[in-house]
KOLBALUM-924297 format. One record per residue: residue in one letter; x, y, z of N, C-alpha, C, O in turn. Coordinates in steps of 0.001 Angstrom, whole numbers, padded with zeros to 6 digits, always signed. Example, Ala and Ser with C-alpha at 12.3 -4.5 7.8 and 13.67 -1.06 7.14 Angstrom:
2
A+013190-005690+007800+012300-004500+007800+013200-003300+007800+014236-003319+008465S+012850-002250+007080+013670-001060+007140+012900+000030+007870+013409+001138+008039
END
This chain:
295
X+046851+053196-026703+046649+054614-027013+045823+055271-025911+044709+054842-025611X+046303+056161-025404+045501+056734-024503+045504+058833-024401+046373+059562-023923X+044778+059037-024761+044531+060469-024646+044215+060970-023414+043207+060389-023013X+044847+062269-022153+044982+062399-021286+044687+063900-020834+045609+064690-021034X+043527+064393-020255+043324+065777-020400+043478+066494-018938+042479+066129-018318X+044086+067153-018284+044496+067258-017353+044400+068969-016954+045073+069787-017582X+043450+069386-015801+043067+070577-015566+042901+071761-017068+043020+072982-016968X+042672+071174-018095+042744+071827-019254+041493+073027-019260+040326+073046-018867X+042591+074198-020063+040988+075948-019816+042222+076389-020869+043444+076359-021019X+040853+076856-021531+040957+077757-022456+040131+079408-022231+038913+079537-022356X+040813+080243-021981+040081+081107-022024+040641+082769-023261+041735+083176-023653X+039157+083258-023472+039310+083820-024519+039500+085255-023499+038565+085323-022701X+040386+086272-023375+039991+087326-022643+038910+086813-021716+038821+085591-021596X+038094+087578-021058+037153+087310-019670+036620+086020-020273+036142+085377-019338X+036517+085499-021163+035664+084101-021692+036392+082940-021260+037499+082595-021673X+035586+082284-020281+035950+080764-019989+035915+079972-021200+036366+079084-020476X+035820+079425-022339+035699+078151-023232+035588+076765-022974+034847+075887-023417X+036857+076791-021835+037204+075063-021803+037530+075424-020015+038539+076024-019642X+036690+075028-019293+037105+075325-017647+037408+074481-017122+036459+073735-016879X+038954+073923-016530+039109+072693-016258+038579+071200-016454+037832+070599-015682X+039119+070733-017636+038526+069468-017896+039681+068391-017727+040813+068273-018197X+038700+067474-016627+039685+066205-016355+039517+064472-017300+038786+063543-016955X+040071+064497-018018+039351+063359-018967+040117+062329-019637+041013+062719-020387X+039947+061202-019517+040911+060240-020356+040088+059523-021097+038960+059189-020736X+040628+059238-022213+040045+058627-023418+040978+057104-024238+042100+057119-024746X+040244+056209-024135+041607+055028-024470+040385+055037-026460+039557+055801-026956X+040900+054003-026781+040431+053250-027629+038629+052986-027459+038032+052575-026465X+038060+053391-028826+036495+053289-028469+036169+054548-029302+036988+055289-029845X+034461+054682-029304+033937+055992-029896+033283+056721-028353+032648+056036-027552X+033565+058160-028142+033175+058873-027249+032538+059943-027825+032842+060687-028758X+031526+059868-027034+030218+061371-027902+030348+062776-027070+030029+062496-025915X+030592+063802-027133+030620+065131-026982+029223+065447-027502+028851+065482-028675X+028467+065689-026298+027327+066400-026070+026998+067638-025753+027616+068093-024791X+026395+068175-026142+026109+069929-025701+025866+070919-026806+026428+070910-027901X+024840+071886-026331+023965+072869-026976+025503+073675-027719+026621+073644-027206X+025172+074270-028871+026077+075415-029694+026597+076065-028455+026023+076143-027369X+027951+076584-028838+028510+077409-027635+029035+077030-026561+029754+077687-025808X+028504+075397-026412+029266+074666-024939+030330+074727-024744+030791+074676-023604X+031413+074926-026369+032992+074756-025665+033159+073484-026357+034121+072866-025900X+032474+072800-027426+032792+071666-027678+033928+071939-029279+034651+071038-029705X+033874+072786-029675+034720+073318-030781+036057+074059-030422+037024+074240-031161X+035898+074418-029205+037341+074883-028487+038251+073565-028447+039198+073057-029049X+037491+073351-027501+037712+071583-027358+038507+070424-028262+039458+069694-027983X+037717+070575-029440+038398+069965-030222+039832+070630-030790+040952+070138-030925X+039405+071693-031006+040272+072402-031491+041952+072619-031127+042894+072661-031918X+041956+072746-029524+043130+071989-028724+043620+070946-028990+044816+070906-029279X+042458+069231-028963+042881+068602-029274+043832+068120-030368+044600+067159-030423X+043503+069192-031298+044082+068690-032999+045245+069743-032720+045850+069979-033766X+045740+070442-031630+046910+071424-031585+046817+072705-032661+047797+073186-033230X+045425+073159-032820+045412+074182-033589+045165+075466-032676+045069+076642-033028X+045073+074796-031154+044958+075915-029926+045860+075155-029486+046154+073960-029520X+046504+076768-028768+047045+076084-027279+046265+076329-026022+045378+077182-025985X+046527+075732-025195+045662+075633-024055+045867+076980-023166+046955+077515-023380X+045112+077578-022293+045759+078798-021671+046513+078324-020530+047603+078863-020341X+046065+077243-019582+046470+076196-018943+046210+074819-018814+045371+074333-019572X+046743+074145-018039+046387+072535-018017+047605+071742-019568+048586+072034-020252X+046762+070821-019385+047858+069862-020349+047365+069027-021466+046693+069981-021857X+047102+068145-022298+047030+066912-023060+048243+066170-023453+049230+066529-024095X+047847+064785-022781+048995+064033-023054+048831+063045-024288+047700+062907-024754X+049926+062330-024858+049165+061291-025962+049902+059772-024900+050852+060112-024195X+049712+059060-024856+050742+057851-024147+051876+058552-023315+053064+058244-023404X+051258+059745-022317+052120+060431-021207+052917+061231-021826+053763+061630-021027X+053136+061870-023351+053368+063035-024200+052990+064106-024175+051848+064137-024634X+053463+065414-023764+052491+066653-024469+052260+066513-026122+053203+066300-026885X+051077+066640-026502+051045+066513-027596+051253+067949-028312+050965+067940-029508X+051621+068953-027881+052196+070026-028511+053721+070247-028529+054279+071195-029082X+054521+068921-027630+055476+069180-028089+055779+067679-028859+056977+067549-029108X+055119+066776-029191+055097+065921-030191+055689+066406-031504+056759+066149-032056X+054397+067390-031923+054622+068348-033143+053968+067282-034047+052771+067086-033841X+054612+066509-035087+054843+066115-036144+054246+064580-035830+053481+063936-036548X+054626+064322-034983+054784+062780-034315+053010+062438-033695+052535+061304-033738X+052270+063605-033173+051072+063425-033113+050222+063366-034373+049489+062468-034789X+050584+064838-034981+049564+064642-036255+049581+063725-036800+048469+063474-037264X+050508+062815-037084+050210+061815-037833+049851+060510-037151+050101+059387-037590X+049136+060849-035849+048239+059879-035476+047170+060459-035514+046407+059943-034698X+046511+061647-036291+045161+062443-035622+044860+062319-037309+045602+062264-038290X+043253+062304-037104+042597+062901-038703+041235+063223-038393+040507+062429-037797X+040792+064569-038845+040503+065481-038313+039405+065967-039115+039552+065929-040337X+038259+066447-038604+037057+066530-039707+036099+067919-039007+035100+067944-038289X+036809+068808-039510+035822+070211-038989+034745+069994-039533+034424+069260-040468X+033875+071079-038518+032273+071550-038761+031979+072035-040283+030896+071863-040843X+033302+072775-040968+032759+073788-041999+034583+073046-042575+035550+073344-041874X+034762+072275-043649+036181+072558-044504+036233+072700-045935+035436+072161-046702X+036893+073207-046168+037441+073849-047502+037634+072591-048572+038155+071493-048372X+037044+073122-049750+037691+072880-050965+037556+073731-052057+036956+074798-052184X+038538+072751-053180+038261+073573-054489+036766+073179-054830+036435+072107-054323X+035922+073728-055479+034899+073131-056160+035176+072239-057326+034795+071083-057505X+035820+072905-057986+036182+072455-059351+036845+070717-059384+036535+069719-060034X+037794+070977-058418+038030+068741-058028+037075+068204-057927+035993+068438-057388X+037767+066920-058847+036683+065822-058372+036680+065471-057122+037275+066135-056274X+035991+064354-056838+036551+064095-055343+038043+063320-055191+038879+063645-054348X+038233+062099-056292+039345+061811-056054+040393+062806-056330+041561+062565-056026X+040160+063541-056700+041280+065177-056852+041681+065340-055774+042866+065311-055442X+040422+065604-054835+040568+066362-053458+041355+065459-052696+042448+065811-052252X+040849+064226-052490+041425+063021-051664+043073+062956-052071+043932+062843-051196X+043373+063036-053401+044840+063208-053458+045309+064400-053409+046493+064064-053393X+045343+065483-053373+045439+066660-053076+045517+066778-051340+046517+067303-050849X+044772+066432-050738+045141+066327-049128+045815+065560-048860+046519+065759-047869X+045955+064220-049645+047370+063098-048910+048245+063919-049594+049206+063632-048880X+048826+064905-050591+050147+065352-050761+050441+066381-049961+051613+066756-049934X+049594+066954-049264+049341+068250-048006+050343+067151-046699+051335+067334-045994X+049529+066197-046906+049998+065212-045212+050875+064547-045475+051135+063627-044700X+052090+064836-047267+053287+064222-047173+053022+062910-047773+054116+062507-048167X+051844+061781-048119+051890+060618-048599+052694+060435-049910+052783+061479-050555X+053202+059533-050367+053572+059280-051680+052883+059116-052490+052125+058146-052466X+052890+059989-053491+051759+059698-054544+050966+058486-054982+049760+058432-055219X+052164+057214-055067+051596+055491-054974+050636+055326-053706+049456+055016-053871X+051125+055521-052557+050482+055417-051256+049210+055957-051290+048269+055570-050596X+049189+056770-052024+048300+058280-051859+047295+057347-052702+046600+056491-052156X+047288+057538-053760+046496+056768-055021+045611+054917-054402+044478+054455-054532X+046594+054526-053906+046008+052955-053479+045134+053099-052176+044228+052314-051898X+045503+054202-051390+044579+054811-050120+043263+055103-050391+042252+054640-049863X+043416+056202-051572+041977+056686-052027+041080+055669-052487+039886+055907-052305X+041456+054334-053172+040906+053161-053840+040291+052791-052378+039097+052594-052151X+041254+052742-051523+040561+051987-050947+039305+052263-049777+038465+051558-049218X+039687+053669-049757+038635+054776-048749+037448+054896-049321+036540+054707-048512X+036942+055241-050864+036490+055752-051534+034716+054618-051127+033687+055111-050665X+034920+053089-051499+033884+052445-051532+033652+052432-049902+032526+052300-049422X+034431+052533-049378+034173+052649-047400+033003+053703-047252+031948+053692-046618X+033597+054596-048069+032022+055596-047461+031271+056157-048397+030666+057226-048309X+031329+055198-049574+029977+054908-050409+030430+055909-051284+029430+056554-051600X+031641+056469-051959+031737+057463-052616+032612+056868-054002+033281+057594-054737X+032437+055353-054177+033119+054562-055410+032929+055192-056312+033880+055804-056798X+031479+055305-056960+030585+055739-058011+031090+056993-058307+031591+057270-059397X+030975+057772-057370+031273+059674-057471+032652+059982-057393+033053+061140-057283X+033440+058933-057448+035458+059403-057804+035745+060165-058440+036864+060675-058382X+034470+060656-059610+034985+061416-060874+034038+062618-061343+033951+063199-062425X+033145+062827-059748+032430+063692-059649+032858+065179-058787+033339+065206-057655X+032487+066586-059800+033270+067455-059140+032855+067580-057307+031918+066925-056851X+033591+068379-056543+033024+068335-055034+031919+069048-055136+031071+068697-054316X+031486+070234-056081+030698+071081-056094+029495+070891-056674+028882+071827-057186X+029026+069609-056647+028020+068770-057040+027572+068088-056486+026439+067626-056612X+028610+067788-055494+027400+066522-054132+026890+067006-053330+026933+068203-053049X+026194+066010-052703+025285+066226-051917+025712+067029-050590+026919+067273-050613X+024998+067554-049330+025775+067596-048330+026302+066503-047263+027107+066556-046332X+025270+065216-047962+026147+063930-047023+027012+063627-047654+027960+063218-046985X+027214+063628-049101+028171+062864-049801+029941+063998-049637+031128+063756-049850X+029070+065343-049104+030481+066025-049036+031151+065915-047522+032323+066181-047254X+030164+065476-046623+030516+064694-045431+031238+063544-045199+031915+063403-044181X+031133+062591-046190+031810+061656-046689+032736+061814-046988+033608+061095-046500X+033154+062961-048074+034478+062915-048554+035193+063579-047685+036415+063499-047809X+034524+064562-046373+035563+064797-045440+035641+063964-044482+036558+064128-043678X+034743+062883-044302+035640+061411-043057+036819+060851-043841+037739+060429-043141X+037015+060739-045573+037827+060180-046285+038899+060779-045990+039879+060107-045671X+038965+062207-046028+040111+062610-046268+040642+062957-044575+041762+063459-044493X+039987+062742-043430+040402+062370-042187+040966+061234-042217+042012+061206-041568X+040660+060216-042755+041213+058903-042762+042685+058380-043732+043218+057276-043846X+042880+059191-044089+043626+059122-045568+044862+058703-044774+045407+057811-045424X+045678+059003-043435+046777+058500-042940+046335+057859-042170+046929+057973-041098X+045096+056820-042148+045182+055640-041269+045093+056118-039685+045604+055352-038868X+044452+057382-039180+044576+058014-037807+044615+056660-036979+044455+055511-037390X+044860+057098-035759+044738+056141-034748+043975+057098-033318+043657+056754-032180X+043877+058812-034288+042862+059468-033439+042184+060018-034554+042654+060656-035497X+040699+059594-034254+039756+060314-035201+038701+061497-034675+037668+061077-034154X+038848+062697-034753+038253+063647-034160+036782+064508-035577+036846+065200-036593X+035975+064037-034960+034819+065095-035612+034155+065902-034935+033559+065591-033904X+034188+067292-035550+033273+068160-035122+031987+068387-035882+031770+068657-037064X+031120+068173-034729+029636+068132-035753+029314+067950-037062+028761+068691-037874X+030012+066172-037184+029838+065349-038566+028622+065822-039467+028648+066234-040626X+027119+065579-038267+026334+065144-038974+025081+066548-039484+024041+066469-040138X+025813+067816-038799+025156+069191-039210+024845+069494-040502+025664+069867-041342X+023404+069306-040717+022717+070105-041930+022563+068108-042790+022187+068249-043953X+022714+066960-042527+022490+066195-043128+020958+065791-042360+020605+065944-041191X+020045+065069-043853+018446+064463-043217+018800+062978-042365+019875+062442-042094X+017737+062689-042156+017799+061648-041349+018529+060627-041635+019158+060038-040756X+018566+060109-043464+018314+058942-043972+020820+058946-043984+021589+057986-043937X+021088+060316-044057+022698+060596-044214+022859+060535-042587+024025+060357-042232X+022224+060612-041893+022821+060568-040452+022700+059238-039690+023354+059020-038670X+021692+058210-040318+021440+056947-039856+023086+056459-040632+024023+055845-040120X+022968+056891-041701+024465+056189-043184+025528+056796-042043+026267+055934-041569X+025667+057812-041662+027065+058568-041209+027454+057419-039735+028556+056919-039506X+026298+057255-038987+026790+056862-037645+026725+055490-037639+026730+054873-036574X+026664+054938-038712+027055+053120-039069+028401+053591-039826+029351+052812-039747X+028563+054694-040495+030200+054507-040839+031045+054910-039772+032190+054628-040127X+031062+055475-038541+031705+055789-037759+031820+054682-037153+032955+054319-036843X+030837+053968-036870+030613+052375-036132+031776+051514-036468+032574+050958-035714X+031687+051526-037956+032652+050995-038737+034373+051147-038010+035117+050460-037311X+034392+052526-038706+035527+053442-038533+036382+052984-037325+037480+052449-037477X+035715+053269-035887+035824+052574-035411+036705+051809-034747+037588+052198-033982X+036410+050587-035097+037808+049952-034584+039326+049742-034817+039985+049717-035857X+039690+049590-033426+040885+049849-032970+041215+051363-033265+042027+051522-034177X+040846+052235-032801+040977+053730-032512+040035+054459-031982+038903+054146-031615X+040466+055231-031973+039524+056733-030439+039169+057536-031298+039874+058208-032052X+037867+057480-031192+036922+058787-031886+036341+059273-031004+035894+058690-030016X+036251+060932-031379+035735+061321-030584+034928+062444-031585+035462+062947-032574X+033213+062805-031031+032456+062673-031967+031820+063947-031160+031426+063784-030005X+031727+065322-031856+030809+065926-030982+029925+066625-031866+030220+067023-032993X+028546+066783-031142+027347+066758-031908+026270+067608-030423+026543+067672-029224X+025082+068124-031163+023875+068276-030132+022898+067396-030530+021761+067409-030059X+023209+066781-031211+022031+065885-031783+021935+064560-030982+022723+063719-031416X+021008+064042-029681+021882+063128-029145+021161+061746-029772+021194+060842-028937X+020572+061389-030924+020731+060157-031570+021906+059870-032658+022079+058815-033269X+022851+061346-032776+024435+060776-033255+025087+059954-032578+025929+059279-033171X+024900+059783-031227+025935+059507-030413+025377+058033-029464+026134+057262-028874X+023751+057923-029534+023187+057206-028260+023971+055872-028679+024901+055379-028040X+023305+055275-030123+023737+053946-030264+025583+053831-030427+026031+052874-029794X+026029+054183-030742+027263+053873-031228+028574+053881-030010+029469+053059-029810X+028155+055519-029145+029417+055941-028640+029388+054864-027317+028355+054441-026797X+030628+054562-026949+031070+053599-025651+030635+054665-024289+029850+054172-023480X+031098+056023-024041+031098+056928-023287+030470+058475-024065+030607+058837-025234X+029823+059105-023025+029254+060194-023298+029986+061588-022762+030761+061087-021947X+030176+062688-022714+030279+063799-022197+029237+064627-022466+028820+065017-023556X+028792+064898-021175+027931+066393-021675+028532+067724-021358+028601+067878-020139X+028977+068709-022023+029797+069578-021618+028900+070908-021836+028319+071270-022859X+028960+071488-020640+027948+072990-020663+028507+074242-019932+028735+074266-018722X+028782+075688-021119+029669+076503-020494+031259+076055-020666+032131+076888-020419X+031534+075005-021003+033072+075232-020566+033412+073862-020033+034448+073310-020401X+032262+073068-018849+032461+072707-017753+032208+071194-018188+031632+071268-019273X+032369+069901-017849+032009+069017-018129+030702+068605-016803+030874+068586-015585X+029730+068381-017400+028862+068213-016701+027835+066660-015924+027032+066815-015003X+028113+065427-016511+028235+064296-016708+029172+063473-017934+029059+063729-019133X+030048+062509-017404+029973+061676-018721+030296+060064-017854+030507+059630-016721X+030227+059829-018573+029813+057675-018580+029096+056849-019625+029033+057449-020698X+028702+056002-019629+027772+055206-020663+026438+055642-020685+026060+056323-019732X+025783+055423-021442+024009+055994-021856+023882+055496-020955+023824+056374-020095X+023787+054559-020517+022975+053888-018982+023198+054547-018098+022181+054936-017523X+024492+055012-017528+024933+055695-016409+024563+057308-016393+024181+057879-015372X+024744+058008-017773+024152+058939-017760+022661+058934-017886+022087+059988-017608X+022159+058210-018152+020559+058376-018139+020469+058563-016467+020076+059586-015906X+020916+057357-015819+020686+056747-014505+020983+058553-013367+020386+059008-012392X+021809+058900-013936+022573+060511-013512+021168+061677-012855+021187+062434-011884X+019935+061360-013982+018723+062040-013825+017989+061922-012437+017237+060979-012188X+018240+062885-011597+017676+062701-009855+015750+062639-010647+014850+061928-010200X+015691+063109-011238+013955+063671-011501+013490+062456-012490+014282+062083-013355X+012229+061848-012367+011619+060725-013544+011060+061608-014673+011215+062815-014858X+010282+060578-015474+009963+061204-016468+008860+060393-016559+009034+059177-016494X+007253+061050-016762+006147+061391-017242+005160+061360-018277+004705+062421-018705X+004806+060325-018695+003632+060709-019480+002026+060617-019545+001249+059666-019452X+001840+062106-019757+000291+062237-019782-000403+062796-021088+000208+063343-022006X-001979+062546-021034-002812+063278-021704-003371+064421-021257-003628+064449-020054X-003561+065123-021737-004026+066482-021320-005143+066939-022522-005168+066332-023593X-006117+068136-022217-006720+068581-023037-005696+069680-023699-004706+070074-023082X-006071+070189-025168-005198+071032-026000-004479+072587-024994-003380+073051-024689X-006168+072941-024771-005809+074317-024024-005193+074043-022921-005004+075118-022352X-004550+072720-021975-003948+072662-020929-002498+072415-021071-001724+072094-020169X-002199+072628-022463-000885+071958-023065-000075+073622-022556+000924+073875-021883X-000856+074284-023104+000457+075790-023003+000787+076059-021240+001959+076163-020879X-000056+076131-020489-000163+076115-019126+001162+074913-018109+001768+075143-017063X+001174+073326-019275+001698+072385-018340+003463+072688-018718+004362+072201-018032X+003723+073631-020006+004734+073984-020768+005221+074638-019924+006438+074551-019767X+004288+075692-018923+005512+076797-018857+005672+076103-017033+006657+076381-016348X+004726+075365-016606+004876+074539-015477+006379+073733-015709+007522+074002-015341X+005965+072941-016272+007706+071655-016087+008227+071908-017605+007812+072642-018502X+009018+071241-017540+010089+070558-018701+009389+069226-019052+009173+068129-018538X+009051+070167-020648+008382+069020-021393+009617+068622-022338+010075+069586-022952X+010276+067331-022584+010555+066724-023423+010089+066378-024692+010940+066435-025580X+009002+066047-025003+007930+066189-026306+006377+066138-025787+005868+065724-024745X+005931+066649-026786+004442+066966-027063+004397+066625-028317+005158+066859-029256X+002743+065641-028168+002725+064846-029440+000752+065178-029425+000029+064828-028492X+000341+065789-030487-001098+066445-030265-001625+065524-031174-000849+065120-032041X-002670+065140-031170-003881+064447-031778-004825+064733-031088-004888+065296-029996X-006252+063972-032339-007650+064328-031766-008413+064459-030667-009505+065028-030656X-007640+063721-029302-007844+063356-028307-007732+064412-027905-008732+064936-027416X-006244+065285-027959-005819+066019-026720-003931+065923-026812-003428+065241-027704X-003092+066633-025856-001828+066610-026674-001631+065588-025522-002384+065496-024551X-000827+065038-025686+000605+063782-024787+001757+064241-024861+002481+064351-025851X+001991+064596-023489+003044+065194-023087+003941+064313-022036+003446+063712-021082X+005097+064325-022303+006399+063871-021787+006974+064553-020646+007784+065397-021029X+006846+064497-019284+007366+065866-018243+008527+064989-018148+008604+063870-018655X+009641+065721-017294+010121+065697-016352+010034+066313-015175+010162+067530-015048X+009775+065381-014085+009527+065985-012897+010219+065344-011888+010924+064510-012456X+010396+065288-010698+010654+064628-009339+009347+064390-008671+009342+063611-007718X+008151+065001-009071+007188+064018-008768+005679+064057-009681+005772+064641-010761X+004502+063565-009378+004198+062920-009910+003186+064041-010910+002072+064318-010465X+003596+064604-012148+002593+065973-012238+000950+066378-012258+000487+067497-012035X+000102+064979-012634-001032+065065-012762-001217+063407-012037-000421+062517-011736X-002922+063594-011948-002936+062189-011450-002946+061287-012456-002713+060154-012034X-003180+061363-013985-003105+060288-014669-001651+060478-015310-001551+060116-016482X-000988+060783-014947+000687+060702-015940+000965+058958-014996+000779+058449-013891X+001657+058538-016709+002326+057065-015489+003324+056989-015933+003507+057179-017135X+004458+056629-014938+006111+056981-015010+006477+055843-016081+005931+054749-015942X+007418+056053-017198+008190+055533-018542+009717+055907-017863+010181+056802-017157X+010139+054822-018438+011600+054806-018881+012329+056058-019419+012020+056544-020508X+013450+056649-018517+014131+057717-019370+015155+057435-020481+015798+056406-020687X+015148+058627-021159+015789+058334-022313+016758+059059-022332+016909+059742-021319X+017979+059244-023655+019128+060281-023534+018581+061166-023410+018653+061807-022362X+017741+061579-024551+016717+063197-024868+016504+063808-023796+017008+064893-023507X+015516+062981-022907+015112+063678-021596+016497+063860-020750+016618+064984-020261X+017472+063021-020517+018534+063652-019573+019526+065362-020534+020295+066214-020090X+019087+065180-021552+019517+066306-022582+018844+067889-022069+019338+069010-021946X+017688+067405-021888+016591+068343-021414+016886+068805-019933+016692+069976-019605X+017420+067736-018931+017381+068362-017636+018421+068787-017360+018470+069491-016351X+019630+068548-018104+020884+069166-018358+020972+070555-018926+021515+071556-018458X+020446+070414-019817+020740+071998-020825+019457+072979-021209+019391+073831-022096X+018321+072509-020100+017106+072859-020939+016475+073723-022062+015752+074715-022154X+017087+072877-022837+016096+072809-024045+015833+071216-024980+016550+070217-024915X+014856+071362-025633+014901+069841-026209+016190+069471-027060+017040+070175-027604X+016036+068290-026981+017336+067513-027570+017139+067496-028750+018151+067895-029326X+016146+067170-029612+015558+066939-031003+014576+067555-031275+013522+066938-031428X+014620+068862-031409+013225+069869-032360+012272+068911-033603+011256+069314-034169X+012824+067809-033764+012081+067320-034994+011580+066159-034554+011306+065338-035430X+011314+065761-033046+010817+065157-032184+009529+065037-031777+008834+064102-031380X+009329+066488-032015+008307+067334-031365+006776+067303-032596+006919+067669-033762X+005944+067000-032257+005165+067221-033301+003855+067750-032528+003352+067055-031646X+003258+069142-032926+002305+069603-032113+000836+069867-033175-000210+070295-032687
END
């Protein structure tokens, strides 16, 4: 299986979206990185053939996949930012209600849901309306009902938006899962959705793809090190508007601050290991994780 993206742009009137992107994707999980607005929802959005491209191409195994038609979708399952239901279904309602949308046989349909249902922890709640769960558990029932024809392309757009920590640690061990033998592709700003799990990264900003490779390679990508010092409180706002702080962490002492710099910012900072976060930061500046930050 190989997905094939070839001088691909989307543009909206004067709006670039998607500005030439060159990209191939085999088998594996790949993370889509980048701040709201990057173009990562255009993006997908092509992919699943609900855009057409303004130019450029996507191939599936050397296919346009828009003139597939029929023959792609039913290798794709597909999990928007924001999707629809009735409230009133249970969940196994909903789950069969979308395999008769995608054509399954009602038998097919029925032994699918059995078997999706305990995969992403939603056994218990089969007979619970949708308009009662949680927002991870309604996250859940939309990886289910992505999965319901067995994809062999699994596309999410910002799975893990508006879930706490404890549904986003659960979400990115079920994708882990998910997984094998197929191509996911996973886009998020959050970059601990993506550090442990995804094989390859993209960071896409504006339109443009801006690095992608493995966490190692993109970390390694960062020309500038990264920094940590103590400082007194009142020197914290001053070193802020100086460099790119990655986090600030304040206690009794004084705050500890994280730079990025290319050289060395104070005499007591001593150079640490970079992380995704910080290459997040020198890419798109702003922090990667607001809930990182504790001042």
């Amino acid at each position: 299986m190989e997905l094939k993206l070839t001088d691909l742009t989307k543009k909206f009137g004067d709006f670039t979206a998607v500005d030439h992107m060159n990209l191939t994707m085999t088998e594996g999980v790949y993370g889509l990185l980048g701040v709201n607005g990057a173009g990562k929802t255009t993006l997908m959005r092509m992919l699943c053939t609900l855009l057409l491209p303004t130019s450029g191409s996507i191939t599936c195994d050397g296919k346009d996949i828009f003139k597939m038609d029929g023959e792609y979708r039913n290798l794709l399952g597909y999990l928007p930012q924001d999707f629809g239901f009735y409230p009133e279904f249970t969940v196994s309602d909903y789950l069969l209600y979308i395999a008769a949308i995608k054509g399954m046989r009602p038998a097919a349909a029925r032994k699918r849901v059995r078997e999706l249902l305990p995969k992403v922890g939603l056994d218990k709640a089969a007979n619970k309306k949708m308009k009662k769960l949680s927002g991870g558990m309604k996250r859940r029932a939309g990886i289910a009902q992505a999965m319901l024809n067995d994809p062999k392309i699994l596309i999410l757009d910002e799975p893990t938006a508006g879930l706490d920590p404890n549904e986003r640690i659960r979400f990115r061990n079920l994708i882990s899962e998910l997984s094998e033998e197929r191509l996911v592709l996973l886009s998020t700003h959050i970059v601990s959705d993506i550090e442990y799990i995804a094989n390859e990264i993209w960071l896409m900003k504006d339109g443009k793809l801006v690095q992608n490779g493995t966490v190692d390679e993109i970390i390694n990508s960062m020309p500038e090190s990264v920094w940590i010092c103590t400082v007194e409180k009142k020197m914290a706002d001053d070193m802020m508007k100086k460099h790119k702080i990655s986090n600030l962490k304040s206690d009794a002492k004084g705050a500890e601050l994280r730079i990025i710099s290319a050289k060395k910012p104070l005499p007591n900072a001593q150079r640490v290991p970079a992380s995704l976060e910080d290459v997040f930061l020198y890419y798109f500046g702003g922090k990667a994780d607001e809930e990182n930050v504790v001042v």
